[in-house]
PQR file of N, CA, C, O and H, with PARSE charges and radii, in Angstrom:
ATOM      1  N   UNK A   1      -4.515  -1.424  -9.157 -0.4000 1.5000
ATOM      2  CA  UNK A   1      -3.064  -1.527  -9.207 -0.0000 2.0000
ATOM      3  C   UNK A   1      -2.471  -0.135  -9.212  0.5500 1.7000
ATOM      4  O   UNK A   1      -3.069   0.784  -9.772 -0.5500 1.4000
ATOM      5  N   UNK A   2      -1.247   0.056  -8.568 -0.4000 1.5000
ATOM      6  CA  UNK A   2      -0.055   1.408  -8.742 -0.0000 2.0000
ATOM      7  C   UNK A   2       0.897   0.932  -9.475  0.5500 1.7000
ATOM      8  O   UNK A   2       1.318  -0.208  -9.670 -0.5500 1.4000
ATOM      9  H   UNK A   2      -0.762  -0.690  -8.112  0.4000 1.0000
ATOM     10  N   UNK A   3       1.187   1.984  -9.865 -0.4000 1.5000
ATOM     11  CA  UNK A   3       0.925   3.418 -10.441 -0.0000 2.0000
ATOM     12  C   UNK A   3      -0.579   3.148 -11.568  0.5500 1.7000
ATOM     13  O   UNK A   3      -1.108   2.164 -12.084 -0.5500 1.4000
ATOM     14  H   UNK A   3       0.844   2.910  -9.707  0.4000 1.0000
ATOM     15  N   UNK A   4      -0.902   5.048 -11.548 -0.4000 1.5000
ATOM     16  CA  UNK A   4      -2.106   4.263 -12.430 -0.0000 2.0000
ATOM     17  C   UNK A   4      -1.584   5.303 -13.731  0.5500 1.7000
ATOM     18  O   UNK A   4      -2.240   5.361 -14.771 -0.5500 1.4000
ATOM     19  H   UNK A   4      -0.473   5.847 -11.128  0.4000 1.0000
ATOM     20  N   UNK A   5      -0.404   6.057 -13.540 -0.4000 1.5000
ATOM     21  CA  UNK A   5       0.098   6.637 -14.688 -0.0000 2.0000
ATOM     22  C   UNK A   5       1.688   7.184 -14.812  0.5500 1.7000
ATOM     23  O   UNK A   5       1.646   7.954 -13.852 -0.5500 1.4000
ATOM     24  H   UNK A   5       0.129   6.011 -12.695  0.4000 1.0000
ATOM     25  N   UNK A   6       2.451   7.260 -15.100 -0.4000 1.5000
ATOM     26  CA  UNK A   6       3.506   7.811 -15.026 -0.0000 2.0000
ATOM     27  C   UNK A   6       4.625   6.334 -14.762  0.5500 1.7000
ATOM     28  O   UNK A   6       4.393   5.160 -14.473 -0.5500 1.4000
ATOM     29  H   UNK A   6       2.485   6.634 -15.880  0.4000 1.0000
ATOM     30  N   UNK A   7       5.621   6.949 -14.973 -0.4000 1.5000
ATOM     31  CA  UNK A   7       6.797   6.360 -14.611 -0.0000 2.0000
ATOM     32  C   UNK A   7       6.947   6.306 -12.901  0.5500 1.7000
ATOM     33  O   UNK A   7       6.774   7.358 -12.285 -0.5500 1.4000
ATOM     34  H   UNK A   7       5.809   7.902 -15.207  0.4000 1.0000
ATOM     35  N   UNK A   8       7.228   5.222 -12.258 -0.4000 1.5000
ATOM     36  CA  UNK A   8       7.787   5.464 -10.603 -0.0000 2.0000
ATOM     37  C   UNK A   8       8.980   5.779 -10.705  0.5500 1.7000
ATOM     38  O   UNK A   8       9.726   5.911 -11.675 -0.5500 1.4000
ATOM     39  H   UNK A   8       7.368   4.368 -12.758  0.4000 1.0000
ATOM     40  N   UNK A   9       9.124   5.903  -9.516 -0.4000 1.5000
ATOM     41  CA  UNK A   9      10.386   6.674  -9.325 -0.0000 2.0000
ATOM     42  C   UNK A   9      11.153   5.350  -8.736  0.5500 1.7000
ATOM     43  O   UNK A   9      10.527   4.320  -8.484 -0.5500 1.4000
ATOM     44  H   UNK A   9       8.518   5.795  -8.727  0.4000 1.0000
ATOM     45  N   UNK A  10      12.510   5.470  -8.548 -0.4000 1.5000
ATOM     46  CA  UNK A  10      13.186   4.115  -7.953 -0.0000 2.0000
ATOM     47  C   UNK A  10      13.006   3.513  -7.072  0.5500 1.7000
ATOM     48  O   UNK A  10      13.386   2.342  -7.071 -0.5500 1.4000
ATOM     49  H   UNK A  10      13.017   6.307  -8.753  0.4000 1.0000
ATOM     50  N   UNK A  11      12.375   4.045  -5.995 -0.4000 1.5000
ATOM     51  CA  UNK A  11      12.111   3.380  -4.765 -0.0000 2.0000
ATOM     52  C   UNK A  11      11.128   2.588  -4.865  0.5500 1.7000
ATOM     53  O   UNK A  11      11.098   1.503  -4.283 -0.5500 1.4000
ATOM     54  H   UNK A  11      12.066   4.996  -5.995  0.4000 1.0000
ATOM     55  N   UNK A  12      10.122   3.063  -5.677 -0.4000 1.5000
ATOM     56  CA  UNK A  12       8.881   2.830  -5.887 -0.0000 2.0000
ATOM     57  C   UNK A  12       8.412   1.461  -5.970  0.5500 1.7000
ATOM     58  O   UNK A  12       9.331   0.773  -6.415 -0.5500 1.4000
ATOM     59  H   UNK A  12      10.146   3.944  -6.150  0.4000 1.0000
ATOM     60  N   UNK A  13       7.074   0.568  -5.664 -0.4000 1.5000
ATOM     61  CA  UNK A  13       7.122  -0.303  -5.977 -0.0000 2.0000
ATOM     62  C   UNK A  13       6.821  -0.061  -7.193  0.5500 1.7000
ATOM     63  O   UNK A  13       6.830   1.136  -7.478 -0.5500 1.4000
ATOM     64  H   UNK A  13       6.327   1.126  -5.303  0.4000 1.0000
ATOM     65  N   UNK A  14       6.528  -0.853  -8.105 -0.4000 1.5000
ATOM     66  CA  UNK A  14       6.521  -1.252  -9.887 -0.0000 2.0000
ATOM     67  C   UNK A  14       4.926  -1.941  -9.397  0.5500 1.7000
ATOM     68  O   UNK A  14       4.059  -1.121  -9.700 -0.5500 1.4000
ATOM     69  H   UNK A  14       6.521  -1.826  -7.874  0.4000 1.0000
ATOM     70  N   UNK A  15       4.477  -2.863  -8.911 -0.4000 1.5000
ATOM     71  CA  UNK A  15       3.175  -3.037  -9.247 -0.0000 2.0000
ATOM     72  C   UNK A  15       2.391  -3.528  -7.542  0.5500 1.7000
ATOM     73  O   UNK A  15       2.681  -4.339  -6.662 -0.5500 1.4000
ATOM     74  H   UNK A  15       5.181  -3.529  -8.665  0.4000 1.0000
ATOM     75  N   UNK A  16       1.502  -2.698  -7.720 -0.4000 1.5000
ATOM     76  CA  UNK A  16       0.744  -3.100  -5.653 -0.0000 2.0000
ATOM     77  C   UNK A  16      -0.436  -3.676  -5.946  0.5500 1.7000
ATOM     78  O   UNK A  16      -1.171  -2.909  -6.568 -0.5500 1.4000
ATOM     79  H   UNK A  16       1.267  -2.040  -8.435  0.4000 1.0000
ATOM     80  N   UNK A  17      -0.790  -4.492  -5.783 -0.4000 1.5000
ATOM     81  CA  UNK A  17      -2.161  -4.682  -4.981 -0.0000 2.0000
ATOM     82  C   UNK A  17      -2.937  -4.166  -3.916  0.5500 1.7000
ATOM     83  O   UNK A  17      -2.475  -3.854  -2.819 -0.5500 1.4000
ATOM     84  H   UNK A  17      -0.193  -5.115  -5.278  0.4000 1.0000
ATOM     85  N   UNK A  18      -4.382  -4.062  -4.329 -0.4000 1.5000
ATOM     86  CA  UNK A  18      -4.941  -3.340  -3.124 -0.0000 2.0000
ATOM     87  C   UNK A  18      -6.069  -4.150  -2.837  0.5500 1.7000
ATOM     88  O   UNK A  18      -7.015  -3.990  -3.609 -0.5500 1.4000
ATOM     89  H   UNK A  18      -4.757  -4.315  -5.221  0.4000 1.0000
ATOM     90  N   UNK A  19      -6.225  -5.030  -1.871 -0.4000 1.5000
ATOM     91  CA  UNK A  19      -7.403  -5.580  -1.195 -0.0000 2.0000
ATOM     92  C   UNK A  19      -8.465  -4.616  -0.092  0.5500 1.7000
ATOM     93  O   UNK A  19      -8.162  -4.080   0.974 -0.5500 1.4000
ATOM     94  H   UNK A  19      -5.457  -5.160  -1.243  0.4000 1.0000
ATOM     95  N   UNK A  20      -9.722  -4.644  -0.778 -0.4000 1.5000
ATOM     96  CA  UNK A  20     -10.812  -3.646   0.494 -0.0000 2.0000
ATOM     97  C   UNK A  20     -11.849  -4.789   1.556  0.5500 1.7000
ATOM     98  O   UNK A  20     -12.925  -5.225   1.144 -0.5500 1.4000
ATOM     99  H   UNK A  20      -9.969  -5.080  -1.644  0.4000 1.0000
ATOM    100  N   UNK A  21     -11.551  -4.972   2.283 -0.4000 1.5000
ATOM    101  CA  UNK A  21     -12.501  -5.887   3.121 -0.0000 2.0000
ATOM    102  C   UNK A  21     -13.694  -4.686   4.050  0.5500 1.7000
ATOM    103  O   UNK A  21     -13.137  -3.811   4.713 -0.5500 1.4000
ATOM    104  H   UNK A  21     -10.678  -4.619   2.617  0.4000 1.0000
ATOM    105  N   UNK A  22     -14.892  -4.707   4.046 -0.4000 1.5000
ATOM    106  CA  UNK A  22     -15.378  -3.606   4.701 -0.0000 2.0000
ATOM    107  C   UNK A  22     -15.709  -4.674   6.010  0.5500 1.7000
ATOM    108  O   UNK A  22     -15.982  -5.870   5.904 -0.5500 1.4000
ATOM    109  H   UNK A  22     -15.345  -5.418   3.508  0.4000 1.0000
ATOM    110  N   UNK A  23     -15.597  -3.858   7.292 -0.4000 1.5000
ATOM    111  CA  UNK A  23     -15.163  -4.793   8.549 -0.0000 2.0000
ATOM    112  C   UNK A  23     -16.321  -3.492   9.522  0.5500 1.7000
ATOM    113  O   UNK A  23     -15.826  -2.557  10.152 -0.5500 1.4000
ATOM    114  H   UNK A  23     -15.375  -2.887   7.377  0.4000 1.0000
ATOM    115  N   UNK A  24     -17.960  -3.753   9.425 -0.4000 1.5000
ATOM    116  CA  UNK A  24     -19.061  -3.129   9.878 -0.0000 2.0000
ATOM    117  C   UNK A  24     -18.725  -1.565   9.541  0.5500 1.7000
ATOM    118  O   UNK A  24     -18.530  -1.250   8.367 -0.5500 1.4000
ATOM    119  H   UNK A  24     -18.363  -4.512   8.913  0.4000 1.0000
ATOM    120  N   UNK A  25     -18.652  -0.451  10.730 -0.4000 1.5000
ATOM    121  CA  UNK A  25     -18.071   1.341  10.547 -0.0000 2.0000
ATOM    122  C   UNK A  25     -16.729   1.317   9.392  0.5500 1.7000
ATOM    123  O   UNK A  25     -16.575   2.329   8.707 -0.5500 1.4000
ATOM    124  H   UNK A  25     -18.811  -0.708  11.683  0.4000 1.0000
ATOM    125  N   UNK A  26     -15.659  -0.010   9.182 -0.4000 1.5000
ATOM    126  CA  UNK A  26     -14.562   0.272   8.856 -0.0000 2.0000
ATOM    127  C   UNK A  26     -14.164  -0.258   7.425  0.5500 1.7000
ATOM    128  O   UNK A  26     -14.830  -1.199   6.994 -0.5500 1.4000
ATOM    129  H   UNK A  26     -15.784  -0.831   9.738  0.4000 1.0000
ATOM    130  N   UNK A  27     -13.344   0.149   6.797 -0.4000 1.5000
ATOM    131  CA  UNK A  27     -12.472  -0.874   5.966 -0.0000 2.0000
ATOM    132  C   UNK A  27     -11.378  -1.142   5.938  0.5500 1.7000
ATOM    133  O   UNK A  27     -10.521  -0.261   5.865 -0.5500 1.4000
ATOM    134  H   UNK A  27     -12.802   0.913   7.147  0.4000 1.0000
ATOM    135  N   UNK A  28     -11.035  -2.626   5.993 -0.4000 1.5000
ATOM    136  CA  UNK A  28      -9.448  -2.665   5.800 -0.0000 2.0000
ATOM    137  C   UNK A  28      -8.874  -2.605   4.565  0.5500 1.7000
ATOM    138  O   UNK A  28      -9.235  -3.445   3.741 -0.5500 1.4000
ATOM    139  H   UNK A  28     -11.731  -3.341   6.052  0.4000 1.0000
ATOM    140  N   UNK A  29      -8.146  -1.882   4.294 -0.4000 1.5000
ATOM    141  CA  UNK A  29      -7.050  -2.031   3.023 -0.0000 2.0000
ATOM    142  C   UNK A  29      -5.875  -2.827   3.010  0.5500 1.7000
ATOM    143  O   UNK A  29      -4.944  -2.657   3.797 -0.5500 1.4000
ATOM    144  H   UNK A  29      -7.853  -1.200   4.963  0.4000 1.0000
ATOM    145  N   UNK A  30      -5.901  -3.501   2.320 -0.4000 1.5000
ATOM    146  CA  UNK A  30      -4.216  -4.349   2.201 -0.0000 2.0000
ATOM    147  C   UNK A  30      -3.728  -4.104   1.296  0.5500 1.7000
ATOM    148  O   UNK A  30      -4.451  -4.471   0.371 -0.5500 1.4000
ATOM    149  H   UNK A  30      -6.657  -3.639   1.681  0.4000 1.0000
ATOM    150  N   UNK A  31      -2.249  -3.358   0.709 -0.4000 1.5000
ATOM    151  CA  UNK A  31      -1.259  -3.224  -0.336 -0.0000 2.0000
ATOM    152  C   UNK A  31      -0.337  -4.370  -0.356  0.5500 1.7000
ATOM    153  O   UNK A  31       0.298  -4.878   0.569 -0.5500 1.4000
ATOM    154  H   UNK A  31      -1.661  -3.061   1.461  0.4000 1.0000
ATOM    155  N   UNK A  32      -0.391  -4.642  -1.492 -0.4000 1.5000
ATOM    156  CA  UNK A  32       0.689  -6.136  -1.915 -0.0000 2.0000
ATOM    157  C   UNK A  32       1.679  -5.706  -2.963  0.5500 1.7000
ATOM    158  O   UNK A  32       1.281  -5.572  -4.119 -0.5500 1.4000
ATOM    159  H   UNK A  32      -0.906  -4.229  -2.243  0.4000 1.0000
ATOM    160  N   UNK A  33       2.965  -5.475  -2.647 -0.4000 1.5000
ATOM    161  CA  UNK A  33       3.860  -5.525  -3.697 -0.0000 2.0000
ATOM    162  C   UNK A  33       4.249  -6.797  -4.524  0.5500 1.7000
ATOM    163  O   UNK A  33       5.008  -7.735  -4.281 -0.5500 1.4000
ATOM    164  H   UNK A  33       3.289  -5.585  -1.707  0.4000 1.0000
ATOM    165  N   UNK A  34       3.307  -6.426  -5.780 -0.4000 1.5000
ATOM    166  CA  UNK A  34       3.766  -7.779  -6.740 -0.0000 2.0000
ATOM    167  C   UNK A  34       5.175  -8.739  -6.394  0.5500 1.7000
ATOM    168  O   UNK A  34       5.407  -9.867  -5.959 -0.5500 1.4000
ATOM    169  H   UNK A  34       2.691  -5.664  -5.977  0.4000 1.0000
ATOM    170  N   UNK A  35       5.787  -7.796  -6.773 -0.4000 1.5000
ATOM    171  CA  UNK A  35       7.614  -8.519  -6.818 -0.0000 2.0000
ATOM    172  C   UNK A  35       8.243  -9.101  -5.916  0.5500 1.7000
ATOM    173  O   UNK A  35       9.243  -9.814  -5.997 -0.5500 1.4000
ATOM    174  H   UNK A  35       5.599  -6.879  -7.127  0.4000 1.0000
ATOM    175  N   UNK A  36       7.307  -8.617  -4.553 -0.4000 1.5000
ATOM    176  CA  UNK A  36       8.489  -9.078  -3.129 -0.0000 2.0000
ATOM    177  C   UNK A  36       7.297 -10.106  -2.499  0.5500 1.7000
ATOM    178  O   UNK A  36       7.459 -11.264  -2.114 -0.5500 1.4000
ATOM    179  H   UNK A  36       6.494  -8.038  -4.486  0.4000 1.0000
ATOM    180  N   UNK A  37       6.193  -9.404  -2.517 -0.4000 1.5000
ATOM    181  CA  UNK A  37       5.004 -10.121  -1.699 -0.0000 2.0000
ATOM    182  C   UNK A  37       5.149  -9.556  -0.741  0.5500 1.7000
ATOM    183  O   UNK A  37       4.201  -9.883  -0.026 -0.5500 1.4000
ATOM    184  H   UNK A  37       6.061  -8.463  -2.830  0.4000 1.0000
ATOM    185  N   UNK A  38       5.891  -8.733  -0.123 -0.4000 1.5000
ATOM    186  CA  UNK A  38       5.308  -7.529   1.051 -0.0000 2.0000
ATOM    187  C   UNK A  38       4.329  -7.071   0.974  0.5500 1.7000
ATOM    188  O   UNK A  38       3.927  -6.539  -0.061 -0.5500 1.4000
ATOM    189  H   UNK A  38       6.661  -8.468  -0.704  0.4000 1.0000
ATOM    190  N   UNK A  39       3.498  -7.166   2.318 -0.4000 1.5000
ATOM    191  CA  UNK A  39       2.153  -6.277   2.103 -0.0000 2.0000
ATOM    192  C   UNK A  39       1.879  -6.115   3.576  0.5500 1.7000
ATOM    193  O   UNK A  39       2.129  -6.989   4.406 -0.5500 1.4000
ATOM    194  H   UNK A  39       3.824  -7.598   3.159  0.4000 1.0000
ATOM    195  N   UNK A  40       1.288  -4.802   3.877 -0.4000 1.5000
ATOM    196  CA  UNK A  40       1.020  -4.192   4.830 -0.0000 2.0000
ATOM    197  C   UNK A  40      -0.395  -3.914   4.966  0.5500 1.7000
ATOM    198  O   UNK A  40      -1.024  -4.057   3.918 -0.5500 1.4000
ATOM    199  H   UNK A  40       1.085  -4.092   3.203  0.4000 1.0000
ATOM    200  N   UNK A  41      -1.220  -3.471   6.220 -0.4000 1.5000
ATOM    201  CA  UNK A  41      -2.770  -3.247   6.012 -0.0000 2.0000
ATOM    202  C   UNK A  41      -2.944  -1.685   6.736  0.5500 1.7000
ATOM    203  O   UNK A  41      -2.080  -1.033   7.323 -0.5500 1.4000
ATOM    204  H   UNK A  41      -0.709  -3.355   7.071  0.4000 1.0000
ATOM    205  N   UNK A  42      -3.968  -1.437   6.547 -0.4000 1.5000
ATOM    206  CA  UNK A  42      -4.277  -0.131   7.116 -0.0000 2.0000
ATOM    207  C   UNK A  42      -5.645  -0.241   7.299  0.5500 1.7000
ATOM    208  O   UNK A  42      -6.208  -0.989   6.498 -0.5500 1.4000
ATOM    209  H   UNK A  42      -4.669  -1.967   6.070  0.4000 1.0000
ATOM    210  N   UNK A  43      -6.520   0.447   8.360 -0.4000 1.5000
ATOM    211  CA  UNK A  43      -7.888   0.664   8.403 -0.0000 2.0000
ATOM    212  C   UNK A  43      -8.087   2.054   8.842  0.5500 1.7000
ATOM    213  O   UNK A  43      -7.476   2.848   9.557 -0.5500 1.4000
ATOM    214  H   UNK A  43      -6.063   1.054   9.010  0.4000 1.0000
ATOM    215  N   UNK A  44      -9.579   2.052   7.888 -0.4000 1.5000
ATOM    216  CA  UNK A  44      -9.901   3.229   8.165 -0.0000 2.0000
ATOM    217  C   UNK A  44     -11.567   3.811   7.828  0.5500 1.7000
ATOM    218  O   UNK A  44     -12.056   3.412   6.771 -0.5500 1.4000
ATOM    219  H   UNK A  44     -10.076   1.407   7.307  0.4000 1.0000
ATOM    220  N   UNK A  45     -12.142   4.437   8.428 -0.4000 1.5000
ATOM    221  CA  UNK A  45     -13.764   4.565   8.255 -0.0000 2.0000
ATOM    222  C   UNK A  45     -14.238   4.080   7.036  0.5500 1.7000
ATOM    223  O   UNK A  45     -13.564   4.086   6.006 -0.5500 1.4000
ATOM    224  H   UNK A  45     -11.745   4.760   9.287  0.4000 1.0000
ATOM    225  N   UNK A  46     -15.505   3.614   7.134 -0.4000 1.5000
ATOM    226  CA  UNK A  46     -16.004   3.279   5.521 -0.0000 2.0000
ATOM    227  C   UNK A  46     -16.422   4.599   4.974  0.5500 1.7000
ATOM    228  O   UNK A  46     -16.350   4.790   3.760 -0.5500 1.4000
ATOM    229  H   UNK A  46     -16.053   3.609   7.971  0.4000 1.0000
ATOM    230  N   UNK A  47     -16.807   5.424   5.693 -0.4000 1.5000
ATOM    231  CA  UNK A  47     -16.746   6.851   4.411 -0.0000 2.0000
ATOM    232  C   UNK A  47     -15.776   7.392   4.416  0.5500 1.7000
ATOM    233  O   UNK A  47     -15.877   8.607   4.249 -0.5500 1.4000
ATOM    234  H   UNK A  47     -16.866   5.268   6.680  0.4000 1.0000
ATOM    235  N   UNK A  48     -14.489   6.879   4.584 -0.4000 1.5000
ATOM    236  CA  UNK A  48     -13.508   7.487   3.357 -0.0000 2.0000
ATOM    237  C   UNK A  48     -13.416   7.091   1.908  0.5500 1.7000
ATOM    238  O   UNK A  48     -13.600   5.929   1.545 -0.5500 1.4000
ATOM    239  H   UNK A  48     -14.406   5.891   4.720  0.4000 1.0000
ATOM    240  N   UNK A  49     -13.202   7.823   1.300 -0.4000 1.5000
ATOM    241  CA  UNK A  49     -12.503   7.613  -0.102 -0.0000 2.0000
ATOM    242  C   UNK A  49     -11.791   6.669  -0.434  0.5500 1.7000
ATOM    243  O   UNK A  49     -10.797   6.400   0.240 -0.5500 1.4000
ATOM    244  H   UNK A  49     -13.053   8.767   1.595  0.4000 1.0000
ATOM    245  N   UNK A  50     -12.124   5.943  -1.546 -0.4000 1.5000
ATOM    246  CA  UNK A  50     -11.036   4.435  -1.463 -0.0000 2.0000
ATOM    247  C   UNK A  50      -9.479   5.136  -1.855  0.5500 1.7000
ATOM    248  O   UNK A  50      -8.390   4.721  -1.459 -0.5500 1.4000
ATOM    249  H   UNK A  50     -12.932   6.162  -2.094  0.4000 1.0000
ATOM    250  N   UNK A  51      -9.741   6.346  -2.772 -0.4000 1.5000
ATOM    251  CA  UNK A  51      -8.591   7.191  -3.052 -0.0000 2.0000
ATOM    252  C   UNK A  51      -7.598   7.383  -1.530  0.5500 1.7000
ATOM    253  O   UNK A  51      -6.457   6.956  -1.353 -0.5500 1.4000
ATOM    254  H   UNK A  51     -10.625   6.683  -3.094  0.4000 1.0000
ATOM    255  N   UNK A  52      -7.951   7.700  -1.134 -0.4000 1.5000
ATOM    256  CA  UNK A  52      -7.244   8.120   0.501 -0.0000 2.0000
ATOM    257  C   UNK A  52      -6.711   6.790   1.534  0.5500 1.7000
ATOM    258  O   UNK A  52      -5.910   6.631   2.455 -0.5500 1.4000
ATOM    259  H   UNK A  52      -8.878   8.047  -1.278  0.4000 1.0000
ATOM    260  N   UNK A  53      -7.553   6.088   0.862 -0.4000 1.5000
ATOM    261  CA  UNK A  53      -7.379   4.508   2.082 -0.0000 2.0000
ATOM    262  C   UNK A  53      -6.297   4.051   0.961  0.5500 1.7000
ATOM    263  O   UNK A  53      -5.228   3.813   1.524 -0.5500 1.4000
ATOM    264  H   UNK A  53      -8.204   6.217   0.114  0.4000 1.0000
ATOM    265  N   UNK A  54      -6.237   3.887  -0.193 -0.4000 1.5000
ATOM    266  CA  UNK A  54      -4.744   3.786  -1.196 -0.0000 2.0000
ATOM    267  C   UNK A  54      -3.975   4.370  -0.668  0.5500 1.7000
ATOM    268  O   UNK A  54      -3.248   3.557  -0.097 -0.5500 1.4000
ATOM    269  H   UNK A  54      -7.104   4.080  -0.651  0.4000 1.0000
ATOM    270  N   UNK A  55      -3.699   5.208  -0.512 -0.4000 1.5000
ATOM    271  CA  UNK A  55      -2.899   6.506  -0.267 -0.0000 2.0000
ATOM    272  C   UNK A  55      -1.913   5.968   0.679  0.5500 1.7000
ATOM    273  O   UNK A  55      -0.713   5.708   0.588 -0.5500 1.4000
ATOM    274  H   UNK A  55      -4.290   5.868  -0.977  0.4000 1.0000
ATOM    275  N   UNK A  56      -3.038   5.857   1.884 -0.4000 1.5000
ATOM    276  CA  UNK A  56      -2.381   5.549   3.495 -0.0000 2.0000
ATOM    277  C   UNK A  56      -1.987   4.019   3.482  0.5500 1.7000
ATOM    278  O   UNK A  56      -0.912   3.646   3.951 -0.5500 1.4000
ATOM    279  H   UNK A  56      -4.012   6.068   1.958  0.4000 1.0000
ATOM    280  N   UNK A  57      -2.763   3.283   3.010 -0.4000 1.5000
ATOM    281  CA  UNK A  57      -1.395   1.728   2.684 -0.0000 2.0000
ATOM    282  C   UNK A  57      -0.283   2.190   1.715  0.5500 1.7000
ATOM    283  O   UNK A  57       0.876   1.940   2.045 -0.5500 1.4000
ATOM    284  H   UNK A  57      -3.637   3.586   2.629  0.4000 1.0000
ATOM    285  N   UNK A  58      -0.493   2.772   0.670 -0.4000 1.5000
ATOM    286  CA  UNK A  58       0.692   2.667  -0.509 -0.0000 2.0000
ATOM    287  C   UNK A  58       1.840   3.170   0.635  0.5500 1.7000
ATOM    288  O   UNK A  58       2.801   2.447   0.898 -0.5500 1.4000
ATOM    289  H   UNK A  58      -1.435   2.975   0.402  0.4000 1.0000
ATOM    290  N   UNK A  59       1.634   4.505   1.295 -0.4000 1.5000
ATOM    291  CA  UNK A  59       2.472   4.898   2.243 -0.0000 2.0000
ATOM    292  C   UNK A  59       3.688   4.341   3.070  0.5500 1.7000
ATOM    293  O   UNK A  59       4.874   4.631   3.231 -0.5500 1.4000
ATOM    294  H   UNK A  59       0.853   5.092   1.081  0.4000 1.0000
ATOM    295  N   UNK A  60       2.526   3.110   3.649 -0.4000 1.5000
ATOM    296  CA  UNK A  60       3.154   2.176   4.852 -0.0000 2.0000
ATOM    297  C   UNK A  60       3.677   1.357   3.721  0.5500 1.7000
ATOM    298  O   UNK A  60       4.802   0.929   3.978 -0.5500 1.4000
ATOM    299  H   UNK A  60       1.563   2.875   3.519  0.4000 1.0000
ATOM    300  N   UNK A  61       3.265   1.033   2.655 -0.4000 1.5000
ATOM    301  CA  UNK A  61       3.929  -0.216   1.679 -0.0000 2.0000
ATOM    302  C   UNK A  61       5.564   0.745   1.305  0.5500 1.7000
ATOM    303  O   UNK A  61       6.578   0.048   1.302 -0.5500 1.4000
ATOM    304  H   UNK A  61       2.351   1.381   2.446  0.4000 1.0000
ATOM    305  N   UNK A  62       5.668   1.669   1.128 -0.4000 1.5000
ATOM    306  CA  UNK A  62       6.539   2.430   0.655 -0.0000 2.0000
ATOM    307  C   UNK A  62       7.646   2.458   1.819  0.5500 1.7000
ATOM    308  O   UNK A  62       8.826   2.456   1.466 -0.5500 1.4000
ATOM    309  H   UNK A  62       4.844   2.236   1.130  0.4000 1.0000
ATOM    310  N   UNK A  63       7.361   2.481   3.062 -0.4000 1.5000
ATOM    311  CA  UNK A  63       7.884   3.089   4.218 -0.0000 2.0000
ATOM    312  C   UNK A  63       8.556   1.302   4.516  0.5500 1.7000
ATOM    313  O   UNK A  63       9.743   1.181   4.821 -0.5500 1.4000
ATOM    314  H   UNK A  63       6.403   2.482   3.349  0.4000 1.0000
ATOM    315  N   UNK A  64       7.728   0.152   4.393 -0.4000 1.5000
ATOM    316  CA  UNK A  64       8.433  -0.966   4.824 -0.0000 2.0000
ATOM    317  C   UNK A  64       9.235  -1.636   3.355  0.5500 1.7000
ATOM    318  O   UNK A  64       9.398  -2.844   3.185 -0.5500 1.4000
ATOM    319  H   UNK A  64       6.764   0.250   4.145  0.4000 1.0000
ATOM    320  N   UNK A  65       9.499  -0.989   2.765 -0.4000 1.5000
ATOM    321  CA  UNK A  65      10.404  -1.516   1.265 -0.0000 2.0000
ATOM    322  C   UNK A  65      11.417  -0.826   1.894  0.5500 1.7000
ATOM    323  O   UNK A  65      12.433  -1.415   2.262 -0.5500 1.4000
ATOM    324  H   UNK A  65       9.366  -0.007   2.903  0.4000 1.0000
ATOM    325  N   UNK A  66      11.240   0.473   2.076 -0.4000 1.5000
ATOM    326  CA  UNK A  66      12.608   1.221   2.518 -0.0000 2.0000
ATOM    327  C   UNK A  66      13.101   0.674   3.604  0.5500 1.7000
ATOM    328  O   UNK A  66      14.328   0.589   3.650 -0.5500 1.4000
ATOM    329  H   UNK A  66      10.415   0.951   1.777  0.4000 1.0000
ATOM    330  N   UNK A  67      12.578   0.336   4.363 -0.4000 1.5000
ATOM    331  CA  UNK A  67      13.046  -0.140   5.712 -0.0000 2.0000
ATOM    332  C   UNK A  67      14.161  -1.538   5.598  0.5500 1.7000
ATOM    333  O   UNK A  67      15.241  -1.722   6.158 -0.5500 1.4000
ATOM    334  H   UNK A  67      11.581   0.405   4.325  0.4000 1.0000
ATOM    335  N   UNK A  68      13.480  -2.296   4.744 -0.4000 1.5000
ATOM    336  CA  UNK A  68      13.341  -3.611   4.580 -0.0000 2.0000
ATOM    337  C   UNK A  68      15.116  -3.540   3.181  0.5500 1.7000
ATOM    338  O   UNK A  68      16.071  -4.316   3.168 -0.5500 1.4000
ATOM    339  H   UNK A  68      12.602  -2.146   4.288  0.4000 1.0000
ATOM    340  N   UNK A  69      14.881  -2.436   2.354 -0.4000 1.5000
ATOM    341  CA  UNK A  69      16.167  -2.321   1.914 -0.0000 2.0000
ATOM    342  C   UNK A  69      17.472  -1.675   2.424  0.5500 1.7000
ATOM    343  O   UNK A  69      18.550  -1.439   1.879 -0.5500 1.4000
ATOM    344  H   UNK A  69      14.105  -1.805   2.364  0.4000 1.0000
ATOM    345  N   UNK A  70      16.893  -1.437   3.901 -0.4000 1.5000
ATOM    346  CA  UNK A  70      18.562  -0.757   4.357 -0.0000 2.0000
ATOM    347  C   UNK A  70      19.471  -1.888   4.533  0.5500 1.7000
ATOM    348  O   UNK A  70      18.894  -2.969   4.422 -0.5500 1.4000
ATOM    349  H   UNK A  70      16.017  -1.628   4.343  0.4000 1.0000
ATOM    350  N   UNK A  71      20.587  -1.948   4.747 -0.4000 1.5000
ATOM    351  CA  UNK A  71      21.539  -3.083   5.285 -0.0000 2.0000
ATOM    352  C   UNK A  71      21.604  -3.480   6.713  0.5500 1.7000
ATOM    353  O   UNK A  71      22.308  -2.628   7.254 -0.5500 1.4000
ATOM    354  H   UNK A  71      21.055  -1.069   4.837  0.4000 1.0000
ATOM    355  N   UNK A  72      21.166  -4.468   7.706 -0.4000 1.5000
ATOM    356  CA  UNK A  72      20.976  -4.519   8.568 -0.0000 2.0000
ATOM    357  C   UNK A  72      22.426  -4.308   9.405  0.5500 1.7000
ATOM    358  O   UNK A  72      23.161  -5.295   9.447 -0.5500 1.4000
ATOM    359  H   UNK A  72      20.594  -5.161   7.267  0.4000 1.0000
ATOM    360  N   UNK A  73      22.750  -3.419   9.887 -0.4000 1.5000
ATOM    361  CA  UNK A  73      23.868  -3.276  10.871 -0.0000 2.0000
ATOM    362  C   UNK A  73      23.774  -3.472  12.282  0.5500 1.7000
ATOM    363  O   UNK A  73      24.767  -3.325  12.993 -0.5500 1.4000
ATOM    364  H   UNK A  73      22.154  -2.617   9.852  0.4000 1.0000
TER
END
């Protein structure tokens, strides 16, 4: 789960999920925002760092909240 310390900041989600499926060379990551149920995936080599494969979903999870809270004009 995120955060794993500190206060977020406002944008922030408040609580993610992170699913690892390893898919043969790869893994997929999936981030789930508790509160909305948005969740986005990312893949990326199995020797990366699960630290880094967080990273790059929390990212895209971060990037489609913002998106998703502008006002549609």
């Amino acid at each position: 789960m995120w955060p794993p310390a500190g206060e977020p900041a406002a944008e922030d989600p408040c609580e993610v999920y992170f699913e690892f499926t390893a898919i043969g060379a790869w893994v997929k990551v999936v981030a789930i925002d508790a509160a909305s149920g948005t969740e986005v995936s990312a893949v990326g080599p199995a020797g990366a760092a699960q630290s880094d494969l967080q990273r790059l979903a929390l990212g895209k999870l971060k990037a489609r909240l913002r998106r998703e809270a502008k006002p549609h004009i």
